[in-house]
N, C-alpha and C positions, 0 to 999 in steps of 0.2 A: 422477569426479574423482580424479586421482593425486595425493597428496602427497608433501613428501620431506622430509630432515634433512639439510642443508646442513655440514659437515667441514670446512673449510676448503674444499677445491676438489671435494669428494668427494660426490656425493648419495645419499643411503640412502632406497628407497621406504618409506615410514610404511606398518605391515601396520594392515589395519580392524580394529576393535574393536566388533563388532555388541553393539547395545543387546539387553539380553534380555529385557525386558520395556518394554511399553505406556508403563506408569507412571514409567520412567526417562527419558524422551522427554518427559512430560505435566510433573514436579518440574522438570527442566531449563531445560524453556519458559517454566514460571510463577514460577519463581524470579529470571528474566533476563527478563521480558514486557518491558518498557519497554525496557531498554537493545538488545535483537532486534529489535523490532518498531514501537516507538512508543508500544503502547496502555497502556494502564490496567487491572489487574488488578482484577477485582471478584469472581468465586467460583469455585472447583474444585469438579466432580461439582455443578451446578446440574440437578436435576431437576426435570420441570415435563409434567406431562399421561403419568406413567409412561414417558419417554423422558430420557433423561440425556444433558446435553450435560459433554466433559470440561472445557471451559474455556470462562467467558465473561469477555469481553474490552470493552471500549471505547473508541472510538477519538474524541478528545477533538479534532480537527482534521475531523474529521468529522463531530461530533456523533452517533458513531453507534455500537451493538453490533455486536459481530465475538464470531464463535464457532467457537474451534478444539477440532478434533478431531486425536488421535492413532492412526495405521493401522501396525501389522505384516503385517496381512493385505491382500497384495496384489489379492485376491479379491474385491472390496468395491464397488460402483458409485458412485462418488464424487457424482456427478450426481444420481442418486436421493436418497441420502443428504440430500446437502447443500439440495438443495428441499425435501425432507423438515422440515428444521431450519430453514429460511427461512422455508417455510409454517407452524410451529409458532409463529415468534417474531411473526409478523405476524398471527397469530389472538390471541396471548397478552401483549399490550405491555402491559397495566399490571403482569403478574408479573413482566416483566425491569425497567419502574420500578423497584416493591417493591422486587426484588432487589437492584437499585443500590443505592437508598437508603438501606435497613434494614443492609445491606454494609459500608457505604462511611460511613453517618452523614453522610451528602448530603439534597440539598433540591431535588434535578432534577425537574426538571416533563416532562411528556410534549411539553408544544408544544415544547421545546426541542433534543427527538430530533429527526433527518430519518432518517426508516424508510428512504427512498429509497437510503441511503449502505449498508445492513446487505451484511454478505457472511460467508461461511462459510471457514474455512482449513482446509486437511487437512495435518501435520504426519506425516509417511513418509519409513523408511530409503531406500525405493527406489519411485516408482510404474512401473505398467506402460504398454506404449503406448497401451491405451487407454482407463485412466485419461488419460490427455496427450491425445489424441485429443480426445475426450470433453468435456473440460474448455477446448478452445484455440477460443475463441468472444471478440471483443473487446468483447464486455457481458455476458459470462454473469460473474455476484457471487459466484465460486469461486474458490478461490485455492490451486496445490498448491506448499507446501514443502517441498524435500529434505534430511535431517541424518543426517550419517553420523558415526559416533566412532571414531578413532583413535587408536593408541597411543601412550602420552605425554601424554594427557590433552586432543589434542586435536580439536575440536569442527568438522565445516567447516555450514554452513548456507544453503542457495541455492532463494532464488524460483524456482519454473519460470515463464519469463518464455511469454509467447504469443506465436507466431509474427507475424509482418508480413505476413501474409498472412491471416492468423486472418478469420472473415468471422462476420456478425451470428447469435445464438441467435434470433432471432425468430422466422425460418422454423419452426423446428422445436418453437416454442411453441404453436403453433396444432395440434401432434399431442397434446398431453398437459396436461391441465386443470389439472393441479398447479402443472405449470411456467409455463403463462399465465396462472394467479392471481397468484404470485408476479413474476413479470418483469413484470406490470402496474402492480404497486407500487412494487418497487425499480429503481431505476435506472444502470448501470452507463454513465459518463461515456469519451466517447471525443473525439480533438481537433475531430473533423468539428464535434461539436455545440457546440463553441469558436467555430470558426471559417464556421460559417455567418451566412450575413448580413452577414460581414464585404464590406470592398470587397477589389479586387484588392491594391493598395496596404497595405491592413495584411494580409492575409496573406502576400505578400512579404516585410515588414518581418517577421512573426513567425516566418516559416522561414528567414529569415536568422540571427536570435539563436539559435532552436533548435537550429540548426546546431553555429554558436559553441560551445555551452553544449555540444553532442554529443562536439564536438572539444579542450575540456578536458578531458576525463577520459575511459578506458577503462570500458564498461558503464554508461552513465549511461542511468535507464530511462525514459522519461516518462511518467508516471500523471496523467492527465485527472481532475478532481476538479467537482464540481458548480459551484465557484464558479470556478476557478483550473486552471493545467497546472501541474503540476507534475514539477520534475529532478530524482533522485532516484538517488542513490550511496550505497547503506545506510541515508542519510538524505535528507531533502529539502535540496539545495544551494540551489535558485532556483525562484522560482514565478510565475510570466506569467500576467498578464489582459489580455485583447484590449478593444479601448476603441475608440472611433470614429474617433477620428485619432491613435493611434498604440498603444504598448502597456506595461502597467506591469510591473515588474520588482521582484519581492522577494528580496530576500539574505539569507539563514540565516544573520545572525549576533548574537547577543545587542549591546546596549547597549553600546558601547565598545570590542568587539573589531575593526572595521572600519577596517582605513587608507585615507582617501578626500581625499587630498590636493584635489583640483579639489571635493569639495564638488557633487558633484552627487547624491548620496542623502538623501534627507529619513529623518527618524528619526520613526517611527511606533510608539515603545514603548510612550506613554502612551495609544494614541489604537485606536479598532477598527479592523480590516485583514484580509482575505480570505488573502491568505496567511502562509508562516512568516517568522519572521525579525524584525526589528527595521528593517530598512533596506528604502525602495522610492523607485524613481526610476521617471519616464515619459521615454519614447523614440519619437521619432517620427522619424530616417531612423538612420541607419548612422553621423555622424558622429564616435561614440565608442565606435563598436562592443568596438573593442581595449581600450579604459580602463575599460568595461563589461564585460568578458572579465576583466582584471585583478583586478577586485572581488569577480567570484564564485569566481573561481580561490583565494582567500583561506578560502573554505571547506572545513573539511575533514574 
């Protein structure tokens, strides 16, 4: 990715500013966890069975640990690795507990994890293609991000998204014991498993919206989540649950910030709800499609 410095009419390319070590990528990320990523900071250099993980994370919409790693070296089998760290964390769950707890000065119970959600991040100035290769499976619970620094102080940072085409890890689970331990227990959510069982009619209805929701905004990614699909432009905009005769709609925005003139969102602040947000309404054809478009477009 090229960036530039804007002059009035003049663009000047931003020269890179290569990070020199590990650990300026590692303070970076854990200093800014939340406002990057979503999660919840709980320990840097957590070690556990003489293997050191750099950052352990939690992802609180998930109910689940997330464990980033930081890579200068391109050289590195991200896949191995990261099964590696998956299989450690799902032999050793009451130490990531502990961890939290003793941490955090929390009171998390184990039934309240879903192991199922855990995934591993790799945080690299640049990976190779086949790391990307390697990695582009649409359930494999790996996740690579790219951060590059430039001069002027600034920061760019970009999901490698998986290709539309990306096909299941499974096959290739059944060659390696490690990784069929692991993909037995966690489970990486995709829309198929939304949408099966559905009728004709609500999948229609629900590729109609997705659409919609596609067509607001440039790069809007959609991450499949156990309970929920979720839209997602740096943050989650909108989150859809398919329902039997029609489909629910969550809107990212706190208590009050919502202008909803017709009054067709219900406010679900007080009350438990599958996805983010404050605001959900149910939709069953297309009649308000547009007015429904208007409300999420309000997120930003």
């Amino acid at each position: 990715m090229n960036l530039y410095n804007l002059n009035k009419t003049k663009l000047s390319q931003l020269k890179e500013k290569p990070f020199k070590l590990e650990r300026e990528i590692q303070n970076l990320f854990e200093q800014n966890l939340t406002a990057l990523t979503g999660l919840e900071f709980v320990k840097s250099e957590f070690t556990i069975k003489g293997k050191r993980i750099d950052t352990l994370a939690y992802d609180i919409q998930s109910n689940a640990f997330i464990i980033i790693e930081y890579k200068r070296d391109k050289n590195v089998s991200v896949v191995d690795q990261g099964f590696t760290y998956l299989s450690l964390m799902l032999e050793n769950k009451a130490d990531f507990v502990l961890t939290y707890n003793e941490t955090l000065n929390r009171n998390l119970h184990s039934s309240k994890i879903d192991w199922s959600q855990t995934r591993v991040v790799f945080v690299s100035p640049s990976f190779t293609e086949n790391q990307r290769l390697a990695t582009n499976f649409k359930d494999i619970a790996i996740e690579l991000w790219e951060i590059k620094g430039f001069e002027n102080d600034i920061i760019s940072i970009n999901p490698i998204k998986k290709t539309k085409s990306a096909e299941s890890i499974k096959p290739v689970t059944q060659q390696n014991e490690k990784i069929k331990s692991v993909t037995s227990e966690i489970k990486v959510y995709t829309e198929e498993d939304h949408l099966k069982g559905c009728s004709d009619e609500i999948v229609e209805l629900y590729e109609t919206y997705k659409n919609a929701i596609l067509n607001l905004f440039d790069d809007v990614e959609i991450v499949p989540k156990k309970l929920y699909i979720a839209f997602k432009k740096d943050k989650n905009i909108s989150d859809i649950v398919l329902l039997k005769k029609g489909i629910k709609i969550f809107i990212n925005l706190k208590k009050g910030q919502l202008d909803d003139p017709k009054g067709l969102t219900k406010d679900v602040s007080t009350t438990g709800h599958w996805g983010n947000g404050d605001y959900e309404l149910i939709v069953t054809n297309t009649d308000h499609l547009e007015y429904v478009m208007s409300l999420i477009k309000q997120v930003k």
